[in-house]
ROBA-93080 format. One record per atom (N, C-alpha, C, O, CB): x, y, z negated; residue in one letter. Coordinates in pm, whole numbers, padded with zeros to 5 digits, always signed. Glycine has a CB too. Layout:
XYZA...
//
This chain:
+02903+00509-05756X+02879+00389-05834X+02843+00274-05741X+02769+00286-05644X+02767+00413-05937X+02904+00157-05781X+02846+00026-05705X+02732-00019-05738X+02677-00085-05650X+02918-00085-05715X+02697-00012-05800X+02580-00084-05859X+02473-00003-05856X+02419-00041-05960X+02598-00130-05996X+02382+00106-05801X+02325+00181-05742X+02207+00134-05691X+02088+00165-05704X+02394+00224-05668X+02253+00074-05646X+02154-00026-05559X+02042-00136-05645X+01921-00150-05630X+02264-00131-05465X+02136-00203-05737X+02037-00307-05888X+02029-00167-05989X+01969-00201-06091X+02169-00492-06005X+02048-00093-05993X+01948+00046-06089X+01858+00045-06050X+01749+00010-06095X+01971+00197-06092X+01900+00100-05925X+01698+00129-05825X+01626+00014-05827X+01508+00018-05859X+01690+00163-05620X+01694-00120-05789X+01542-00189-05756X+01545-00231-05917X+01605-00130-05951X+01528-00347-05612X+01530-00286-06014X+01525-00251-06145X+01440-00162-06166X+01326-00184-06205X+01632-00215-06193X+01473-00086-06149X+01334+00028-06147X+01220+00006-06112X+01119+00020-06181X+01341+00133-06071X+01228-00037-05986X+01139-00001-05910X+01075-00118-06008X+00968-00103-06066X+01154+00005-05740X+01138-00212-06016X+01021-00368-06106X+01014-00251-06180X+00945-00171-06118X+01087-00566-06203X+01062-00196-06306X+01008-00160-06437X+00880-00097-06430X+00786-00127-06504X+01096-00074-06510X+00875+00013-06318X+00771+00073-06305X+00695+00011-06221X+00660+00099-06142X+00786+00188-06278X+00641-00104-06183X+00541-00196-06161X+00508-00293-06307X+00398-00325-06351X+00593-00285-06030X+00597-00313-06342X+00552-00378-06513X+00503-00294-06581X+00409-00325-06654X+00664-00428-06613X+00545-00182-06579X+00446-00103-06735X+00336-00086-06674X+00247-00074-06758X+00494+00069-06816X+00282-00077-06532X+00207-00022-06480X+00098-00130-06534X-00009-00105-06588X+00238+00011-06339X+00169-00290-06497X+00064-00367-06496X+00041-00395-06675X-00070-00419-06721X+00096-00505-06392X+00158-00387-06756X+00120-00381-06890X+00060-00260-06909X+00037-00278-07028X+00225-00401-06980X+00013-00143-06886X-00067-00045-06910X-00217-00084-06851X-00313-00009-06863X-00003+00080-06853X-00222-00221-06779X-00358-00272-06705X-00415-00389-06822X-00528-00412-06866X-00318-00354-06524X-00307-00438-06844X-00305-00537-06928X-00355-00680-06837X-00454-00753-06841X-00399-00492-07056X-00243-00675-06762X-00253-00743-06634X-00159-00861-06668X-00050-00837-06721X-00209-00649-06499X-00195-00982-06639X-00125-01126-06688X+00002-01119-06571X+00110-01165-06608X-00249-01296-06669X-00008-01063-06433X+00110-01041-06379X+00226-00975-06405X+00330-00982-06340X+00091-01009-06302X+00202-00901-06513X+00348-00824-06619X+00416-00927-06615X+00526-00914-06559X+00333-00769-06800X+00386-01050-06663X+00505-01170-06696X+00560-01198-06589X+00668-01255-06601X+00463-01308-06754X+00527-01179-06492X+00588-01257-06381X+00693-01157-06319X+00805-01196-06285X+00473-01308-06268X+00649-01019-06307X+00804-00923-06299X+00874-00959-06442X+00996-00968-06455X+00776-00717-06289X+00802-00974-06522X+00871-00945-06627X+00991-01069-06631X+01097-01062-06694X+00769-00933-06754X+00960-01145-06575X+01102-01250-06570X+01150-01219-06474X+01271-01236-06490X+01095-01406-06563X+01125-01166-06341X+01254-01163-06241X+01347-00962-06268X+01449-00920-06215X+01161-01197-06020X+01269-00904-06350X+01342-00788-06390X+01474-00815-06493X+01589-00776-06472X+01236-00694-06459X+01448-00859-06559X+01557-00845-06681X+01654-00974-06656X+01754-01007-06720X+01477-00852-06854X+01603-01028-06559X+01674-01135-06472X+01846-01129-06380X+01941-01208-06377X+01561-01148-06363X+01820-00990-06314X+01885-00892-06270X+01970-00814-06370X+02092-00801-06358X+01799-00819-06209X+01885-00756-06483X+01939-00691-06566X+02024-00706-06658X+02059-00607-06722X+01882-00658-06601X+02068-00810-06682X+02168-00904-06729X+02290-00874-06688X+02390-00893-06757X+02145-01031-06694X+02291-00828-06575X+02415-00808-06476X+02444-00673-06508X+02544-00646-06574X+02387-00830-06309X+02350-00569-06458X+02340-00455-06482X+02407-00404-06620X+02504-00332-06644X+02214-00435-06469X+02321-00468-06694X+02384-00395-06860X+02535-00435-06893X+02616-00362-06949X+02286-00465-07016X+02560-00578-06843X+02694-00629-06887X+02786-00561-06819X+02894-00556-06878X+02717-00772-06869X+02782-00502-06709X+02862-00445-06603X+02890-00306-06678X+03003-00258-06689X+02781-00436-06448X+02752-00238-06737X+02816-00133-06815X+02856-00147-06958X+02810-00064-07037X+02736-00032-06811X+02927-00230-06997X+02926-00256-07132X+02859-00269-07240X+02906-00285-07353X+02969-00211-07161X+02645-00256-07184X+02610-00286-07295X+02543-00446-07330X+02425-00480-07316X+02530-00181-07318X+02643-00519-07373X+02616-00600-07398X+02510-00717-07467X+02477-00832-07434X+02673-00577-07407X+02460-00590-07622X+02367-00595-07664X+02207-00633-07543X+02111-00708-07563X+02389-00473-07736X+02235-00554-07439X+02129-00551-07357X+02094-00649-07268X+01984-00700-07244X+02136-00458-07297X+02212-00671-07217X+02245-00776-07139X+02167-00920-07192X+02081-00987-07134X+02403-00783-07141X+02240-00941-07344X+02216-01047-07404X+02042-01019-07427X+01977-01117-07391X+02321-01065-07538X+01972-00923-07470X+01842-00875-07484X+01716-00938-07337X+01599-00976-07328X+01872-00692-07490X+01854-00910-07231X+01752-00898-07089X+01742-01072-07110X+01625-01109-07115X+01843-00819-06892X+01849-01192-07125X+01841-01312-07102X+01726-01352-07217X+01668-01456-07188X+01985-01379-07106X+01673-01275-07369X+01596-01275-07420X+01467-01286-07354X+01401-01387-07331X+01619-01201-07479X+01438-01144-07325X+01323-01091-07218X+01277-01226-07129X+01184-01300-07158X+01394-00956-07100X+01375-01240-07003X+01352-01342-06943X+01283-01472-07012X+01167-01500-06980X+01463-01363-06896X+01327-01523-07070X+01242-01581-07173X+01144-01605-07210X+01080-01705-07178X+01244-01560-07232X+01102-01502-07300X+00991-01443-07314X+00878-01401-07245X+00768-01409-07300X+01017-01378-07349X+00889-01362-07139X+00781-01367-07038X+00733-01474-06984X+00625-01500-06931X+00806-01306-06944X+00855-01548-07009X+00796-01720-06972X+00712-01749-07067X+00611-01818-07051X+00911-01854-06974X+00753-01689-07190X+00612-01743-07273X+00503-01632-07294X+00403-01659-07360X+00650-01797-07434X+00520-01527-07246X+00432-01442-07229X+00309-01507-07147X+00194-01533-07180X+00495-01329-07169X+00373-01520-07040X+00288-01577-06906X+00193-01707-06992X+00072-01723-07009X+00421-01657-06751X+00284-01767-07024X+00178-01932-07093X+00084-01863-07193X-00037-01888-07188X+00294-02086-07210X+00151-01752-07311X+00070-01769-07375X-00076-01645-07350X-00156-01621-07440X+00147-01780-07498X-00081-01593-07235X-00217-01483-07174X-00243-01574-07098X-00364-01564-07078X-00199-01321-07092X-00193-01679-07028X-00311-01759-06944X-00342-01845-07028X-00453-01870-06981X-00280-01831-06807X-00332-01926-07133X-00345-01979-07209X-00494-01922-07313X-00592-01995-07328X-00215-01982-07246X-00486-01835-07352X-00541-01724-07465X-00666-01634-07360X-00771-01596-07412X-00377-01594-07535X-00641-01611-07235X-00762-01548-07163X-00848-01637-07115X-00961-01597-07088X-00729-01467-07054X-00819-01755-07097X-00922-01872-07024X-01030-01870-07063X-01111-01912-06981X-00896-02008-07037X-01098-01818-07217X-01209-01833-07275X-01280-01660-07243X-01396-01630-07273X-01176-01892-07443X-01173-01556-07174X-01238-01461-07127X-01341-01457-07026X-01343-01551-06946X-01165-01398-07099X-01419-01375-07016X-01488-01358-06892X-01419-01359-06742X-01302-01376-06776X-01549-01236-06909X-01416-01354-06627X-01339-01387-06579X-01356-01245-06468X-01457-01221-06401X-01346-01538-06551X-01231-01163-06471X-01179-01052-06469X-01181-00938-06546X-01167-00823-06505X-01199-01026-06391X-01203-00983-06685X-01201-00935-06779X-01053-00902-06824X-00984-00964-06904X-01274-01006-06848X-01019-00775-06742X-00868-00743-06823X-00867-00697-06917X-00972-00651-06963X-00777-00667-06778X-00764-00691-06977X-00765-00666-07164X-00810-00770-07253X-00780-00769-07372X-00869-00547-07214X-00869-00847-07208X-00929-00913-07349X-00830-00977-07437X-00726-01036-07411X-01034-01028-07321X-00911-00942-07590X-00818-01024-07664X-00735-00945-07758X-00703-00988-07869X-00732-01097-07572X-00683-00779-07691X-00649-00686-07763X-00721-00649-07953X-00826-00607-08001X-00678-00585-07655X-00577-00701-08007X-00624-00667-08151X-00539-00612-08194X-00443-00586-08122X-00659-00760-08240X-00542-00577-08315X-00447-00522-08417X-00383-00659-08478X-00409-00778-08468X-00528-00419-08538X-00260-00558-08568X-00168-00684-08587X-00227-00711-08722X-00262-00611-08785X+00012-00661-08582X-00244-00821-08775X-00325-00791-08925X-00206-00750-09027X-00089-00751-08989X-00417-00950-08995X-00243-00710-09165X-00156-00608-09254X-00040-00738-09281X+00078-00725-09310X-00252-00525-09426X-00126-00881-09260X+00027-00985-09350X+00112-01028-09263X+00176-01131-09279X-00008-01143-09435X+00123-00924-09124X+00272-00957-09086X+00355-00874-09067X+00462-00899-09011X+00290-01019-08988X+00303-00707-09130X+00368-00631-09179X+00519-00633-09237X+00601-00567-09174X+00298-00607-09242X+00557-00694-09335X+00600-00770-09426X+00732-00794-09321X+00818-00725-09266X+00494-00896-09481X+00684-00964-09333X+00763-01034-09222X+00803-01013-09105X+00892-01085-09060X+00725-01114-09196X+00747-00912-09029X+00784-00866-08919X+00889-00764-08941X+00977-00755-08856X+00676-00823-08849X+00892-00681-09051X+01028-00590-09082X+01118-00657-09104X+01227-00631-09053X+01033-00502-09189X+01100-00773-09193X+01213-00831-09299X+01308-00881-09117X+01425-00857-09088X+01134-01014-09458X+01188-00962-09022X+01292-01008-08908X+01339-00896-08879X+01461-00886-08893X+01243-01080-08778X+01287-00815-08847X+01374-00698-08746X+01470-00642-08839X+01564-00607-08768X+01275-00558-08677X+01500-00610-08982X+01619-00579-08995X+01764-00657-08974X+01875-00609-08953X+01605-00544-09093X+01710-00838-08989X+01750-00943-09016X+01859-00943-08859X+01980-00949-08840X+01617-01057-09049X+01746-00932-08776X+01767-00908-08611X+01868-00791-08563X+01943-00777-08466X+01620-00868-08543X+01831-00710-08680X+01937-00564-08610X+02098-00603-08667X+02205-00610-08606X+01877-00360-08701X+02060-00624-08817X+02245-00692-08846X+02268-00780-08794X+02381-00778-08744X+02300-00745-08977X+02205-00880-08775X+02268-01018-08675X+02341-00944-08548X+02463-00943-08527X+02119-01141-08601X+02246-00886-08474X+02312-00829-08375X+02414-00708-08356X+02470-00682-08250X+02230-00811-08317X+02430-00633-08481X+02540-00588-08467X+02636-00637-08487X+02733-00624-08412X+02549-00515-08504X+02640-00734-08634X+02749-00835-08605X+02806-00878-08462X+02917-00843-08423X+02705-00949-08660X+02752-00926-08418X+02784-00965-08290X+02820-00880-08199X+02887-00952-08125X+02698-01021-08242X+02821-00809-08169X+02830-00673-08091X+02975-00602-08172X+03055-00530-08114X+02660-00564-08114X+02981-00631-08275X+03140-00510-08341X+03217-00696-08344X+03340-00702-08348X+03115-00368-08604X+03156-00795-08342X+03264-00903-08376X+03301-00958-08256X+03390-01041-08273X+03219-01017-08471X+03258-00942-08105X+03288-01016-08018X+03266-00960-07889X+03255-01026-07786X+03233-01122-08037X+03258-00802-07899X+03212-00797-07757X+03346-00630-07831X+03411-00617-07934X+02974-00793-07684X+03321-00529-07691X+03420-00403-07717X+03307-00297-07650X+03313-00222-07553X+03603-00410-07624X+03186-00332-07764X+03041-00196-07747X+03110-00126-07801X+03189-00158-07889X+02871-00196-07821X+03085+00009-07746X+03113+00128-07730X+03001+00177-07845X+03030+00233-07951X+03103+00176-07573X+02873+00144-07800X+02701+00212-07933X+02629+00043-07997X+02515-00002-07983X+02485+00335-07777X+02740-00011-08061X+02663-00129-08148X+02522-00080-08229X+02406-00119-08213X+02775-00188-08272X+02553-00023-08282X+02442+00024-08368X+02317+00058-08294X+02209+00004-08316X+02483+00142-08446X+02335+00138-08219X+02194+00172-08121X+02166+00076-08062X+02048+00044-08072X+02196+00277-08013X+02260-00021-07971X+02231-00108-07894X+02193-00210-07988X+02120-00287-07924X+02328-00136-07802X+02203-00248-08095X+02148-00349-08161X+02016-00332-08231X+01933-00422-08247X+02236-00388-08245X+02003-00198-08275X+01846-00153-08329X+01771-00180-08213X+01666-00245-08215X+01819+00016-08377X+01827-00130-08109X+01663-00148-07989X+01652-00289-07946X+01535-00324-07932X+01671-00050-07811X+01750-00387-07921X+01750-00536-07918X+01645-00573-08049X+01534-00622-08027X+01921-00602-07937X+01681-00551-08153X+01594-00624-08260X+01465-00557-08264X+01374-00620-08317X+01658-00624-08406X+01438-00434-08218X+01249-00408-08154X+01213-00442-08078X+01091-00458-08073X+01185-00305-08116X+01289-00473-07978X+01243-00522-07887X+01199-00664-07913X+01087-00714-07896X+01324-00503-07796X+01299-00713-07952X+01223-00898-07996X+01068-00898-08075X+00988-00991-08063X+01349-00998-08146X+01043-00768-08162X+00943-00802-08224X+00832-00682-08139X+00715-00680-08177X+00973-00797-08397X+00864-00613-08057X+00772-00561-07956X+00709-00648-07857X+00591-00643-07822X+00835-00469-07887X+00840-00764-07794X+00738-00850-07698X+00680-00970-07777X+00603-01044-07717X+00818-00913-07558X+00711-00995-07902X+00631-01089-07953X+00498-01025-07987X+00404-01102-07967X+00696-01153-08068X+00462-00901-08034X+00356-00839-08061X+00317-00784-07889X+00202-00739-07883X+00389-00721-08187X+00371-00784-07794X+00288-00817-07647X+00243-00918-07657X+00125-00928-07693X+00354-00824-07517X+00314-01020-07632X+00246-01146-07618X+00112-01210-07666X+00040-01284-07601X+00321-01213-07658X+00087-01149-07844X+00045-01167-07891X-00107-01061-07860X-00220-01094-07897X+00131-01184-07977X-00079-00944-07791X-00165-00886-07738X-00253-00768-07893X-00364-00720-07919X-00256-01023-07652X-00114-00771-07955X-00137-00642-08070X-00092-00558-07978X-00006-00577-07893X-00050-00631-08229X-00221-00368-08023X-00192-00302-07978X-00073-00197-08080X-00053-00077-08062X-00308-00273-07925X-00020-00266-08165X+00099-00204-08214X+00238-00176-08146X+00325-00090-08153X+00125-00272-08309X+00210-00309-08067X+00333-00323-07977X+00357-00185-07882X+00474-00161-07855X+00309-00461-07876X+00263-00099-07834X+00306+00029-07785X+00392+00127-07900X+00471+00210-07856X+00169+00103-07735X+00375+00114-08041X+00453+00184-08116X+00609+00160-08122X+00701+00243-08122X+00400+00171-08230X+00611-00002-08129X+00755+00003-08099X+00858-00019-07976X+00979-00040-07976X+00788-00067-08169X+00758-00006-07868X+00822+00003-07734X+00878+00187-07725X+00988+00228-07687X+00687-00051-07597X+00773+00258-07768X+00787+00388-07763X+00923+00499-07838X+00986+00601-07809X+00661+00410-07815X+00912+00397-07947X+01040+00395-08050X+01183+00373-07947X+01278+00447-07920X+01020+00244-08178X+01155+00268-07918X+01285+00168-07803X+01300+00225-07713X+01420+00239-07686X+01261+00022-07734X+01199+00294-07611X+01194+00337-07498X+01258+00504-07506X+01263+00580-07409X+01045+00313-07449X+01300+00534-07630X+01325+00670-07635X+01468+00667-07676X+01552+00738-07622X+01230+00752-07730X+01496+00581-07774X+01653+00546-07774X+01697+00503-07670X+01771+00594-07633X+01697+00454-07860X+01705+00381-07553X+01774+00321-07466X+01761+00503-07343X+01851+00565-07287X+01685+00132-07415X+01631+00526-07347X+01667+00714-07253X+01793+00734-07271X+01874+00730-07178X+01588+00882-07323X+01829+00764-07416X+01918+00843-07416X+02062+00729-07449X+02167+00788-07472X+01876+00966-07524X+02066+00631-07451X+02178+00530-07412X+02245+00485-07291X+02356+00435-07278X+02144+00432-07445X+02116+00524-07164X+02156+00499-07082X+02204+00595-06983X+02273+00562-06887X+02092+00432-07060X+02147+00771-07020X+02200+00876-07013X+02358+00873-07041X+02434+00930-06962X+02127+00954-07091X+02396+00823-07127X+02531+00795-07188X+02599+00715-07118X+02693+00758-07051X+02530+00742-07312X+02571+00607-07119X+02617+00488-07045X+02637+00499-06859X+02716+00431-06794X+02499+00373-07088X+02539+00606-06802X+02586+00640-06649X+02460+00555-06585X+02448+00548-06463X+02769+00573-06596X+02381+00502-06660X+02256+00449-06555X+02135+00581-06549X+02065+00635-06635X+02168+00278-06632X+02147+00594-06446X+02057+00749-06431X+01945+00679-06400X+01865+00708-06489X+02101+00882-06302X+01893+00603-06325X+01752+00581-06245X+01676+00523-06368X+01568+00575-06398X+01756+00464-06094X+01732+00401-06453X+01736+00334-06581X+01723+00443-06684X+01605+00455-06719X+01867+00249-06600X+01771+00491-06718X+01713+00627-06817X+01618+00689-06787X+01535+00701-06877X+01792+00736-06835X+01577+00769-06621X+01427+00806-06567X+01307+00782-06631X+01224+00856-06684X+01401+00747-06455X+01323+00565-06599X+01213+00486-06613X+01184+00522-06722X+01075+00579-06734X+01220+00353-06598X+01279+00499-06858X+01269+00459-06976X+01212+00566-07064X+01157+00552-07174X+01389+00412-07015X+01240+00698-06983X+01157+00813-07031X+01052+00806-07000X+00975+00809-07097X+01186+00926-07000X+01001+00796-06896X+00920+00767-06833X+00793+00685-06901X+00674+00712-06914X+00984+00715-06743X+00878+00568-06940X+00808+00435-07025X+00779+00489-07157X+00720+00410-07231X+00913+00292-07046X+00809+00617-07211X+00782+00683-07342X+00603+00750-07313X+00499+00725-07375X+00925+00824-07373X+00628+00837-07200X+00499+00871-07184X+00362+00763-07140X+00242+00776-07164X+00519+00970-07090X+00423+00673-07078X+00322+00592-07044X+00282+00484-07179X+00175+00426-07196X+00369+00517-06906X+00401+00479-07262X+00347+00352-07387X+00237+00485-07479X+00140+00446-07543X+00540+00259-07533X+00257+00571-07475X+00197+00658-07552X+00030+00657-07485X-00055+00651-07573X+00286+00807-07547X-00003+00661-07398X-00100+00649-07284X-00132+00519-07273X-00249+00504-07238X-00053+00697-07154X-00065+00407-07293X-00104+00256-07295X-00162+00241-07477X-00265+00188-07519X+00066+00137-07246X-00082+00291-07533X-00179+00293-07659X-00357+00294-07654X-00447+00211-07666X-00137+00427-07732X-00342+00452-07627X-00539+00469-07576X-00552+00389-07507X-00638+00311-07546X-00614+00598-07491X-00501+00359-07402X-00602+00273-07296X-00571+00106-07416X-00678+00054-07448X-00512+00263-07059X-00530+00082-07434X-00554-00059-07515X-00671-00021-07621X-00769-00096-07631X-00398-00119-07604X-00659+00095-07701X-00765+00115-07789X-00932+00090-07717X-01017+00007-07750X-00739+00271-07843X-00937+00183-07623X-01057+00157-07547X-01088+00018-07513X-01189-00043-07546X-01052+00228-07429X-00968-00034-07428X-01015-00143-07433X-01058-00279-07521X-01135-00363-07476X-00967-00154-07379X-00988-00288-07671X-01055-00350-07772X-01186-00292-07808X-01253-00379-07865X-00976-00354-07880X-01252-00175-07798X-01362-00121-07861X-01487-00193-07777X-01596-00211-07831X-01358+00049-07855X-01456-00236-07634X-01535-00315-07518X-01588-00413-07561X-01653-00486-07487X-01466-00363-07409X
//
């Protein structure tokens, strides 16, 4: 494979990001934009497009990740990691499904109307958790480990499929550790 080389280092960011989102470390954002930065390339190269388009999401998003934890910790103590960790309250329950189904057909549309995905359907369910997983990061709900864990167990086995081996590793990988970032976020709201 050519591309061998952006699997691994890809990696190697992913597993420095969960590490530091398992710290609840404001430097997540800052891999977190030059990872999926890269990954853009990566996914489009293997046809998943869905992902691709997901990673230029991501990128994004960490940009506002970043603003909105330095923004939102300033009134913390100062090396006070974690702070701020809450639950998501019950009234965005609701609205947060209604987007993500809204998010998963949009994007399969797109994916069976304009691209030649091979797994629309999968690749578009984990795109539309994912949008409402890093908005519930950002936001610093500890729900957001439920639906990374969800995501992180489908794209395993997508990318098993798809021929990214090092990228499937992580992502298993990222199953046991969101499960483990759960508790450690719990503890740390109880502080």
């Amino acid at each position: 494979m050519t591309l061998d080389w952006l699997d691994i280092i890809t990696t190697v960011l992913g597993l420095l990001y969960i590490w530091l989102e398992y710290r609840a470390h404001i430097a997540l954002w800052v891999v977190g934009i030059i990872m999926p930065a890269l990954d853009i390339y990566l996914y489009y190269s293997h046809g998943l497009y869905g992902d691709a388009g997901m990673a230029v999401y991501y990128t994004l998003a960490a940009v506002y990740g970043l603003v909105a934890w330095r923004w939102k910790t300033k009134e913390a103590p100062s090396g006070a990691v974690g702070a701020n960790v809450t639950s998501m309250p019950d009234r965005l329950y609701l609205p947060v499904a209604a987007f993500f189904f809204a998010a998963w057909g949009i994007t399969y549309y797109i994916l069976v109307t304009w691209t030649n995905s091979t797994v629309p359907v999968l690749d578009s369910f984990t795109n539309a958790l994912s949008f409402v997983g890093l908005w519930a990061l950002a936001r610093k709900y500890i729900e957001q480990w439920f639906f990374w864990i969800v995501v992180d167990a489908v794209c395993c086995l997508l990318y098993v499929q798809k021929g990214i081996p090092f990228k499937a590793g992580l992502y298993g990988l990222y199953v046991v550790i969101a499960v483990m970032g759960y508790f450690k976020w719990k503890k740390m709201m109880k502080k």
